[in-house]
C-alpha positions, 0 to 999 in steps of 0.5 A: 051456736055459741062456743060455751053451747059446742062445747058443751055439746062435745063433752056431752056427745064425748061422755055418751061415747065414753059410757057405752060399753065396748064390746065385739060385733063380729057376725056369725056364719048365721048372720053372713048367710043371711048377708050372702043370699039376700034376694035381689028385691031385698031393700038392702040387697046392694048393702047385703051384697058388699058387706059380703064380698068385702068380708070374704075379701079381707078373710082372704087377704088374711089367709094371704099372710096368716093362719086364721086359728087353724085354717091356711088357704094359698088363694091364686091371685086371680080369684075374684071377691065374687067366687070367694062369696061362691066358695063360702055360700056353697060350704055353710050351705052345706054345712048349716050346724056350723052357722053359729061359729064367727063369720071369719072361721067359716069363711077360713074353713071353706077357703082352706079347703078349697085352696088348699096349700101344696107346701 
């Protein structure tokens, strides 16, 4: 490919960015119980499984130095992604009504009140 055709291809490429518009994916609890209870012989059952661990563990790592809106949770150190999924799965399965609100405040929800901060 000549210089004048990459270049072209960039602004192109760069243009088509530029024109999308933005705007916020984040998942609703809804979403993440799909994620979170994916059958073991769902095509995307590893995929599933990561996204899920990986977002209760960044809820988590949140929660470790801030409010995430009114929720706080004090999560020991030792408790591991697989029981925060545990955590989480158990409380929106519990409460389904909720499914619609973000992944991140269900997640919060269910950590505050499962470890929940003695000072």
């Amino acid at each position: 490919m000549s210089k004048t055709s990459s270049q072209l291809f960039a602004a192109l490429l760069l243009l088509g960015a530029l024109s999308s518009p933005a705007t916020a994916s984040f998942e609703s609890g809804n979403t993440q119980w799909t994620t979170s209870t994916a059958s073991k012989n769902s095509a995307g059952y590893h995929q599933d499984t990561a996204l899920c661990l990986s977002n209760k563990r960044g809820i988590a790592d949140v929660l470790a130095s801030e409010r995430i809106g009114d929720f706080r949770a004090c999560i020991p150190s030792q408790v591991t992604a697989g029981q925060l999924a545990d955590v989480a799965i158990e409380y929106l399965g519990a409460r389904t009504a909720l499914g619609h609100y973000s992944a991140d405040s269900g997640g919060a929800s269910a950590f505050s009140e499962a470890f929940p901060c003695t000072q």
